[in-house]
Residue frames as a rotation matrix with the C-alpha (Angstrom) as fourth column:
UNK 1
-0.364 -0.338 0.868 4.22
-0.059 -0.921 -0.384 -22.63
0.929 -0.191 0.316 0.98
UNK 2
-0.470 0.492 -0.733 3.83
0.883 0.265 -0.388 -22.65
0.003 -0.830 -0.558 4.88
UNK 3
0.412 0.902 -0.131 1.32
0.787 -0.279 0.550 -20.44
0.459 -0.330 -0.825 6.46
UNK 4
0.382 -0.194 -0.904 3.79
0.593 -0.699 0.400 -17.80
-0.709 -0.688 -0.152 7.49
UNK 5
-0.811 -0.542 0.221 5.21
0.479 -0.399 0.782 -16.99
-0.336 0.740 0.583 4.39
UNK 6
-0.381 0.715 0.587 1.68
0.845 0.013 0.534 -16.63
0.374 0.699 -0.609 2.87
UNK 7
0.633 0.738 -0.234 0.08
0.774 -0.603 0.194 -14.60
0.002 -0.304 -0.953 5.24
UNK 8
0.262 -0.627 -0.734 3.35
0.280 -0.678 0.680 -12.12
-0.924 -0.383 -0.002 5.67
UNK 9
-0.797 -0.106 0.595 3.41
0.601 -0.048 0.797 -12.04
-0.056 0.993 0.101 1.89
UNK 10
-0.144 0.930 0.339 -0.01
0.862 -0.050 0.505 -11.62
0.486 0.365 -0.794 1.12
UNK 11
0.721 0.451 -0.526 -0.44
0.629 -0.745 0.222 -8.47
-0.292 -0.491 -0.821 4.11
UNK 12
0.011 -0.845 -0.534 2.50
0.655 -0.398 0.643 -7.03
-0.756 -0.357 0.549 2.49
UNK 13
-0.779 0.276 0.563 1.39
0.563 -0.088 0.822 -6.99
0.276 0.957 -0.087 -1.26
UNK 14
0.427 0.883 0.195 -1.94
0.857 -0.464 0.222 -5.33
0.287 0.072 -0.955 -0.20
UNK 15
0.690 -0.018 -0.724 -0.34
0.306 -0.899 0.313 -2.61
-0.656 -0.437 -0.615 2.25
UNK 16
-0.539 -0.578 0.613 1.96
0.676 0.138 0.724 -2.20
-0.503 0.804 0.317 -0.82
UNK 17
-0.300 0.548 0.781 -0.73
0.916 -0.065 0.397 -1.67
0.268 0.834 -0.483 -2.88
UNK 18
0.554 0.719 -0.419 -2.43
0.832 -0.477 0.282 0.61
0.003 -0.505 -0.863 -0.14
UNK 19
-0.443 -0.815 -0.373 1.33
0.579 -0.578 0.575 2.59
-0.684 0.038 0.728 -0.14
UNK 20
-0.815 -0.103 0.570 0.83
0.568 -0.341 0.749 3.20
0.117 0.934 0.337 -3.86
UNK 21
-0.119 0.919 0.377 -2.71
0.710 -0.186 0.679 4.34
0.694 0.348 -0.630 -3.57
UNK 22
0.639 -0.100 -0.763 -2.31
0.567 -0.608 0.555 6.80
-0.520 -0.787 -0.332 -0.46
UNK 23
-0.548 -0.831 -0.100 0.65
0.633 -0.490 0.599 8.09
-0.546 0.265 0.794 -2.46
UNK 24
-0.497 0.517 0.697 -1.83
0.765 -0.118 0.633 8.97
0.410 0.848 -0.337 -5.72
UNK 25
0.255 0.964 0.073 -3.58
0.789 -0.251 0.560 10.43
0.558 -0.086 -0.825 -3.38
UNK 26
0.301 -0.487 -0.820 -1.45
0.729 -0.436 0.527 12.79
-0.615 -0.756 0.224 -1.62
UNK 27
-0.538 -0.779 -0.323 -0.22
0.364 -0.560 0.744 14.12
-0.760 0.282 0.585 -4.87
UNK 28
-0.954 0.103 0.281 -3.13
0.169 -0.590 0.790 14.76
0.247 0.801 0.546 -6.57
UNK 29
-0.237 0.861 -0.450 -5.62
0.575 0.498 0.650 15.43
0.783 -0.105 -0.613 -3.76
UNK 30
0.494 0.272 -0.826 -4.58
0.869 -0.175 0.463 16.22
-0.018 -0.946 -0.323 -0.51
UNK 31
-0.622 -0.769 -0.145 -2.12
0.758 -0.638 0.133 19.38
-0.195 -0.027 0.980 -1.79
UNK 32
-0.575 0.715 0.399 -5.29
0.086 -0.431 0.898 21.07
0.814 0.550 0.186 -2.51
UNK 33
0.571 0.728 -0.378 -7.12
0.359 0.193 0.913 20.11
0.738 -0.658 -0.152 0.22
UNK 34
-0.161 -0.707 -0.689 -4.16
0.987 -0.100 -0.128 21.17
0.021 -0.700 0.714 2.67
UNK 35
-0.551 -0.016 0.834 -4.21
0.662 -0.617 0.426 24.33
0.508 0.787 0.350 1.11
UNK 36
-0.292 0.737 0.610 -7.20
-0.050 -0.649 0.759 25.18
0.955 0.191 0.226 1.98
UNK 37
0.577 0.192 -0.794 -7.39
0.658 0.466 0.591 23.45
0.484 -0.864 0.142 5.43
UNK 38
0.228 -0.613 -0.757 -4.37
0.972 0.104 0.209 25.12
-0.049 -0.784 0.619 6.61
UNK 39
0.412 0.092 0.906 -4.62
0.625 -0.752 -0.208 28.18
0.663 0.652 -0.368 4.63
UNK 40
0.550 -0.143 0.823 -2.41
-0.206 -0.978 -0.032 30.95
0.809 -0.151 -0.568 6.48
UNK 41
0.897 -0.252 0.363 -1.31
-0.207 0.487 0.849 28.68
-0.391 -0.836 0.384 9.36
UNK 42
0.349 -0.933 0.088 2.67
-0.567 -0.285 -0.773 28.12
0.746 0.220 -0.628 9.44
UNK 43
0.986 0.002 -0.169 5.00
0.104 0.784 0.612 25.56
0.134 -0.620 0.773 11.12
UNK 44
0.475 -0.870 0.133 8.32
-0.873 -0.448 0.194 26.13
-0.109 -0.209 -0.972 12.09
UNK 45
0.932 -0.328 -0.155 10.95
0.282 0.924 -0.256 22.95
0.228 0.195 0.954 10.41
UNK 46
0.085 -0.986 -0.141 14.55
0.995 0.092 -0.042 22.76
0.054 -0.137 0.989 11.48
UNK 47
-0.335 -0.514 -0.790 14.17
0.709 -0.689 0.147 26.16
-0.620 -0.511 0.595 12.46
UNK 48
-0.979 0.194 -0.056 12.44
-0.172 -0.654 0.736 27.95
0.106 0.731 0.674 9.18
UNK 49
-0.132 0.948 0.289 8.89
0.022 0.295 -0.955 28.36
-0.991 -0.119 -0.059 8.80
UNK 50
-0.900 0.436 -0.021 6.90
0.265 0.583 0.768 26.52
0.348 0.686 -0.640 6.10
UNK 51
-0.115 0.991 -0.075 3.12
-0.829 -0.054 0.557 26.48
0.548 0.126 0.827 5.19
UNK 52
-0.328 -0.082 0.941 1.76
-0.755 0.622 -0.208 24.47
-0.568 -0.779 -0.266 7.40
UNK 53
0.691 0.688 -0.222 0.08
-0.542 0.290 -0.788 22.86
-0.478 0.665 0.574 4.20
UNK 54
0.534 -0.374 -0.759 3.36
-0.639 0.409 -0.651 21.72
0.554 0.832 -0.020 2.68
UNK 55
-0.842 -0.470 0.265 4.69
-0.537 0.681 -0.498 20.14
0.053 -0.561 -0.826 6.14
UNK 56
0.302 0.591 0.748 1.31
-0.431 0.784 -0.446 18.06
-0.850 -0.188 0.492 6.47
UNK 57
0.905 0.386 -0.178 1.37
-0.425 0.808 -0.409 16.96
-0.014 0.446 0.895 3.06
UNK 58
-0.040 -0.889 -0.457 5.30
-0.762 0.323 -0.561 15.69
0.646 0.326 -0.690 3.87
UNK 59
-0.518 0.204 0.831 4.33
-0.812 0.187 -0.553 14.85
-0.268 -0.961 0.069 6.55
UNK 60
0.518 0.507 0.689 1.42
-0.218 0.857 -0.466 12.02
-0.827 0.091 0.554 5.32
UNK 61
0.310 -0.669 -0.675 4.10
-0.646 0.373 -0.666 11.42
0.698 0.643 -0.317 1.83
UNK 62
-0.594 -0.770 -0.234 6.55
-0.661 0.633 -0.403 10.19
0.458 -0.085 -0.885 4.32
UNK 63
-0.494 0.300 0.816 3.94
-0.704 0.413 -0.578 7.95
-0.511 -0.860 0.008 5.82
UNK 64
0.891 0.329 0.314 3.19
-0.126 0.842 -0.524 6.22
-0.437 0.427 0.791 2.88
UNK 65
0.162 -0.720 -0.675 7.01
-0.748 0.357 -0.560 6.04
0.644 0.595 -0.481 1.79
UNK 66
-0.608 -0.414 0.677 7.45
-0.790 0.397 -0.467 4.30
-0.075 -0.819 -0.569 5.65
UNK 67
0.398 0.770 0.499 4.07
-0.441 0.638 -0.632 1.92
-0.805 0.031 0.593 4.59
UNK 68
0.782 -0.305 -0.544 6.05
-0.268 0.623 -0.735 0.60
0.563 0.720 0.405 1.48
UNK 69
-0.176 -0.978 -0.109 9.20
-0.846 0.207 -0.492 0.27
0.504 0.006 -0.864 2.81
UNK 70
-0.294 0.255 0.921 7.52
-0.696 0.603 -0.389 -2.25
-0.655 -0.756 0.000 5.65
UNK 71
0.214 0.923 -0.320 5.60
-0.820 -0.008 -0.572 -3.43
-0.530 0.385 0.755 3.01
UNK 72
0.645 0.261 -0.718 7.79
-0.732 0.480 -0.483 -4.89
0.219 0.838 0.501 1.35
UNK 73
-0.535 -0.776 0.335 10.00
-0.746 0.247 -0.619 -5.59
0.397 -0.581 -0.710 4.22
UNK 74
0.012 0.806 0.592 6.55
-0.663 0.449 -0.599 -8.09
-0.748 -0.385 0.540 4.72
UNK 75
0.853 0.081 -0.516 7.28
-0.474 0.536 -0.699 -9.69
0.220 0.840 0.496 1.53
UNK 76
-0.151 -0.971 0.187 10.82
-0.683 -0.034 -0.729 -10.25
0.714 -0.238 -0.658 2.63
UNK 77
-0.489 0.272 0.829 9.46
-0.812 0.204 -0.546 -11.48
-0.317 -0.941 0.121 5.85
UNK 78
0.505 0.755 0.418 7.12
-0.562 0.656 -0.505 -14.14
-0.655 0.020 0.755 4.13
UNK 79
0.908 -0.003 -0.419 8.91
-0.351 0.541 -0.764 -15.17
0.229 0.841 0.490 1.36
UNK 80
0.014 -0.894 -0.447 12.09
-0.731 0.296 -0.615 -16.09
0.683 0.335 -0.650 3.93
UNK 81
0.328 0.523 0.786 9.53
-0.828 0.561 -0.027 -18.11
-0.455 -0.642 0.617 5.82
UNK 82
0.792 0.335 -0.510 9.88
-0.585 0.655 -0.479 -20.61
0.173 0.678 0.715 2.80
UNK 83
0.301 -0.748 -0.592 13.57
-0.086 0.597 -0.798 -21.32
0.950 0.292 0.115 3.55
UNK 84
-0.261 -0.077 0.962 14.05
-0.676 -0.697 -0.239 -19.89
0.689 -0.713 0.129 7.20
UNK 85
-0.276 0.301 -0.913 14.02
0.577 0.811 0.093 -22.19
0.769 -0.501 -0.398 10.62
UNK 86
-0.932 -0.101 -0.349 13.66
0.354 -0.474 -0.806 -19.43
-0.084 -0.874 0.478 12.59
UNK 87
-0.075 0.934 0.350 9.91
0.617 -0.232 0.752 -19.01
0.783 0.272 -0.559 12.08
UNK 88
0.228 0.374 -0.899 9.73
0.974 -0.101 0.205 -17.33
-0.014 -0.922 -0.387 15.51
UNK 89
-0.620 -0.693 -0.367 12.17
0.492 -0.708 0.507 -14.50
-0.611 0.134 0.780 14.76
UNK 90
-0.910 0.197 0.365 10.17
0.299 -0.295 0.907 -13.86
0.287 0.935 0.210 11.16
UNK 91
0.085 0.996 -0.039 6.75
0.851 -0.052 0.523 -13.57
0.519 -0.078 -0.851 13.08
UNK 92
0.164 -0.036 -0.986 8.26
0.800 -0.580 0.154 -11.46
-0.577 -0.814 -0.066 15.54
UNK 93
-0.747 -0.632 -0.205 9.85
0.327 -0.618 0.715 -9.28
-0.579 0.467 0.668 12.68
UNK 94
-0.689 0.650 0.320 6.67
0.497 0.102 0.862 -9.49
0.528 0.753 -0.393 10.58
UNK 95
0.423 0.598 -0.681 4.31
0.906 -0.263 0.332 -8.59
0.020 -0.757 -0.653 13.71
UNK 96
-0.087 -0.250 -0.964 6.55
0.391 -0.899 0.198 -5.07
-0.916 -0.359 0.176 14.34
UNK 97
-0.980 0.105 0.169 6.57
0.107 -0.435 0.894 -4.30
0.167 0.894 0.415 10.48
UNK 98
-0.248 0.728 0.638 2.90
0.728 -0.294 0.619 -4.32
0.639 0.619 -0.457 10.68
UNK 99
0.518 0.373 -0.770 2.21
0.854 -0.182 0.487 -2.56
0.041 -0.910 -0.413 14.10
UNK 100
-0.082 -0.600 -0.796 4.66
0.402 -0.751 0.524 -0.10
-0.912 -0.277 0.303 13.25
UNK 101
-0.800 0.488 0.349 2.68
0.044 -0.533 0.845 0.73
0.598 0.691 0.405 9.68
UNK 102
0.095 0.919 -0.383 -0.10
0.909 0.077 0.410 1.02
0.406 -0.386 -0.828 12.04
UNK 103
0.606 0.564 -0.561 1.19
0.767 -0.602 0.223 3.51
-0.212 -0.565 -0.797 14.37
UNK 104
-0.355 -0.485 -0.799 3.81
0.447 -0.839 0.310 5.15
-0.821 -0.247 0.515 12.86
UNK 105
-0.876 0.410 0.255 2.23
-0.139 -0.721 0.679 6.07
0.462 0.559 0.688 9.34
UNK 106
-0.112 0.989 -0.101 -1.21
0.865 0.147 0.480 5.30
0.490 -0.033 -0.871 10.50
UNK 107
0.537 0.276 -0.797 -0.60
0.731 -0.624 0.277 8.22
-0.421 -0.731 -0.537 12.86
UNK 108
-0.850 -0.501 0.164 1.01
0.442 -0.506 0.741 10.32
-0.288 0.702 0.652 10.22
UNK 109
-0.700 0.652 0.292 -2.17
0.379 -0.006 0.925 10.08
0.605 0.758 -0.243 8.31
UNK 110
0.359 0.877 -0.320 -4.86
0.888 -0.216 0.405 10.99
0.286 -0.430 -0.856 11.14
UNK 111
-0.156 -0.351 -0.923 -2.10
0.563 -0.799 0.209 13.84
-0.811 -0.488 0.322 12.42
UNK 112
-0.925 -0.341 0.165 -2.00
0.308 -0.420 0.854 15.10
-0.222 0.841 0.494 8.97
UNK 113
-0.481 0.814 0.325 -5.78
0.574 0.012 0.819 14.94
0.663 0.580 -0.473 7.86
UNK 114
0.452 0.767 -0.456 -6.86
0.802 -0.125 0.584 16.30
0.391 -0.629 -0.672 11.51
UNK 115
0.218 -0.312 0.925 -4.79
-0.065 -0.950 -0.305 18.62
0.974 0.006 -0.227 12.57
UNK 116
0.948 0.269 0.168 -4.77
-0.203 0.107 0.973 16.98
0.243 -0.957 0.156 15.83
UNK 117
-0.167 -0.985 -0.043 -0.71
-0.588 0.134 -0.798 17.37
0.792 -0.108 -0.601 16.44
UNK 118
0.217 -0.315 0.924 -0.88
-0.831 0.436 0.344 14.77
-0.512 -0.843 -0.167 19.79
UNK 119
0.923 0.327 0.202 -1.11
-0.239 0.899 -0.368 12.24
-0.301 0.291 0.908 17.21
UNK 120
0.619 -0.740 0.264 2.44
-0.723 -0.668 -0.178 12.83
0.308 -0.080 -0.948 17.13
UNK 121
-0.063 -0.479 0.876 3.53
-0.970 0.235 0.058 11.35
-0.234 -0.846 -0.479 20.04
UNK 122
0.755 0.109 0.646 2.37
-0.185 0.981 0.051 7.58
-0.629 -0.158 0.761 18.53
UNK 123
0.690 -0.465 -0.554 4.60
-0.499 0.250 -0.830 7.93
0.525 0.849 -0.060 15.37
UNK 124
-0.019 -0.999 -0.039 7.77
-0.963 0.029 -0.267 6.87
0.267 0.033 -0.963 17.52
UNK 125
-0.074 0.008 0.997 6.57
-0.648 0.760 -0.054 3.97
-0.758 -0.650 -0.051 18.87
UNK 126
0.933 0.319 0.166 5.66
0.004 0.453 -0.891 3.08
-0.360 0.832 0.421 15.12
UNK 127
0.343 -0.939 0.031 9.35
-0.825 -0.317 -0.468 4.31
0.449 0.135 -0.883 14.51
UNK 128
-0.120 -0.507 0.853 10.59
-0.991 0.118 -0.070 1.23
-0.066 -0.854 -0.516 17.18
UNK 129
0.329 0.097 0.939 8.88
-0.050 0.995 -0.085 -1.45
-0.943 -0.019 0.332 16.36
UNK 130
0.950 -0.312 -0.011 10.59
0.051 0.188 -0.981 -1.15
0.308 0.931 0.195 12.38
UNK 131
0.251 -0.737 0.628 13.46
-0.968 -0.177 0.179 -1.20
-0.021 -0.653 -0.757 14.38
UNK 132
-0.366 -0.237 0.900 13.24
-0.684 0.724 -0.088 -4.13
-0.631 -0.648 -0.427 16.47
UNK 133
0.801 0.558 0.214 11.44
-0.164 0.549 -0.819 -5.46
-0.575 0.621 0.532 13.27
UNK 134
0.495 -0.729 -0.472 14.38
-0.749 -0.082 -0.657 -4.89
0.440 0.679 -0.587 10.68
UNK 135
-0.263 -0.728 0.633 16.70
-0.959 0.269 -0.088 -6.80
-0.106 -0.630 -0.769 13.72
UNK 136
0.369 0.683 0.630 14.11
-0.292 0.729 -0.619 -9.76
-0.882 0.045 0.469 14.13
UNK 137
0.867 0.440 0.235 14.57
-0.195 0.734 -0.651 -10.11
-0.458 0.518 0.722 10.66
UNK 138
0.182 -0.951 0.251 18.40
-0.876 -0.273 -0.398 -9.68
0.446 -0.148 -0.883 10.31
UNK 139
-0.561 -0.507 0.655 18.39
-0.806 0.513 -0.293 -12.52
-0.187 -0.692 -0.697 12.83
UNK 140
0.109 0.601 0.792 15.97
-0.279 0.783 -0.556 -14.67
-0.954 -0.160 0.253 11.34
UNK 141
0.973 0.137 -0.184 17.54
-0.215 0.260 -0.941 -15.12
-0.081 0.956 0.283 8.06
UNK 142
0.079 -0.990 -0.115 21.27
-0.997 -0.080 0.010 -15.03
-0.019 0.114 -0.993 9.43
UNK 143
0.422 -0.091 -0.902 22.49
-0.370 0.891 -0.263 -18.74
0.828 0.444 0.343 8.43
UNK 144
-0.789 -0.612 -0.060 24.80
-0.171 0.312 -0.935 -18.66
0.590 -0.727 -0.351 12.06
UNK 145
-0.880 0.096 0.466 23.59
-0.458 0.094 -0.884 -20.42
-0.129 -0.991 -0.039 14.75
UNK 146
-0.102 0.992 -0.069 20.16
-0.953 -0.117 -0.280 -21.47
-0.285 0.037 0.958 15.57
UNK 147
-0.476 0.106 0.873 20.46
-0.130 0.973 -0.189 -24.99
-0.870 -0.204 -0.450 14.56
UNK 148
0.120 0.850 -0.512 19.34
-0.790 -0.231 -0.568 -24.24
-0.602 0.473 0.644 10.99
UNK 149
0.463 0.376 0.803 18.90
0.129 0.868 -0.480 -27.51
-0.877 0.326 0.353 9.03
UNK 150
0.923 -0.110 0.369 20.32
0.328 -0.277 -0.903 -25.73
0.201 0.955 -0.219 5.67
UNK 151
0.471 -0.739 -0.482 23.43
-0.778 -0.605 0.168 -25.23
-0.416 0.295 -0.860 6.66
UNK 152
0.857 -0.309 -0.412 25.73
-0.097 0.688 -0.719 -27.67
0.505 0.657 0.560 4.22
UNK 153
0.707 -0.474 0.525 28.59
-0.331 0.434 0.838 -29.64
-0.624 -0.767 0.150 6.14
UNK 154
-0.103 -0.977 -0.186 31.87
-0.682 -0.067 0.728 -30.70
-0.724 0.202 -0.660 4.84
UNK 155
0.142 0.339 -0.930 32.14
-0.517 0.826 0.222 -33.87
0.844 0.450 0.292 2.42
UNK 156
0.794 0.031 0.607 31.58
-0.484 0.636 0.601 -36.97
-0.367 -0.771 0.520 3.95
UNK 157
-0.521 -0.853 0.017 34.32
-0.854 0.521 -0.016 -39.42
0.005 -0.023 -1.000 4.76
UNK 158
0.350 0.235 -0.907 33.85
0.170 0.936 0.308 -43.31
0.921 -0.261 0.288 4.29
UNK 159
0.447 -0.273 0.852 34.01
-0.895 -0.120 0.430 -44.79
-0.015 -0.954 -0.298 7.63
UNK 160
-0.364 -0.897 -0.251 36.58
-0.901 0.408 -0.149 -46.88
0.236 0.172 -0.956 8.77
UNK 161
0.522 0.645 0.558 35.58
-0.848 0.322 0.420 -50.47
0.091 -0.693 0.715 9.69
């Protein structure tokens, strides 16, 4: 197994894990704890208003559905190191999956737990790099081009002599 697969495997399976365990905890922790944090306070969503308690705790949910989906879009990423010539593409794709569970749930979770709404403003940038990450890897598993070694050529012909 080369050294990209592993490590893009291996950081995927944990923040995986970390997904699952942030979930657990949202649903049988932080709806309580909102509650009481936000108690009487009110956000306005698509135009209706909501406890502000039940938009945080969607609010840090969808940050750990957006931390699996990467997650395993990191497994993906490592395990098509193994066959993949485009190692360059897969690091790049692997590098925005994490950096974009950094800032776009990572800033889900501190907006959510603090109350500090600027923390906002980082989610999109976490929102961009799974973008340009998804692409990266789109293009680093496509079989066209690129000079990949695995692609399979016609039969051979005897030559003539």
């Amino acid at each position: 197994m080369s050294c990209c697969s592993f490590n893009w495997s291996t950081i995927g399976a944990v923040l995986a894990g970390f997904a699952v365990i942030l979930g657990a905890f949202a649903a049988h922790w932080l709806d309580g704890h909102f509650a009481e944090k936000y108690e009487g306070q009110v956000k306005i969503v698509g135009g209706v208003e909501v406890p502000a308690s039940q938009k945080y705790l969607n609010d840090f949910k969808t940050g750990a559905q957006y931390q699996m989906y990467h997650a395993l879009g990191l497994l993906l990423v490592g395990f098509s190191g193994l066959t993949s010539q485009k190692k360059k593409l897969l690091n790049i794709a692997g590098w925005c999956f994490l950096l974009g569970i950094i800032f776009f749930s990572g800033s889900l979770y501190v907006l959510t737990l603090s109350g500090q709404t600027f923390w906002g403003a980082i989610a999109p940038i976490g929102g961009s790099l799974f973008i340009v990450g998804w692409f990266a890897l789109a293009a680093g598993i496509c079989s066209c081009g690129g000079g990949s070694s695995d692609v399979i050529s016609g039969p051979e012909t005897p030559s003539s002599t």
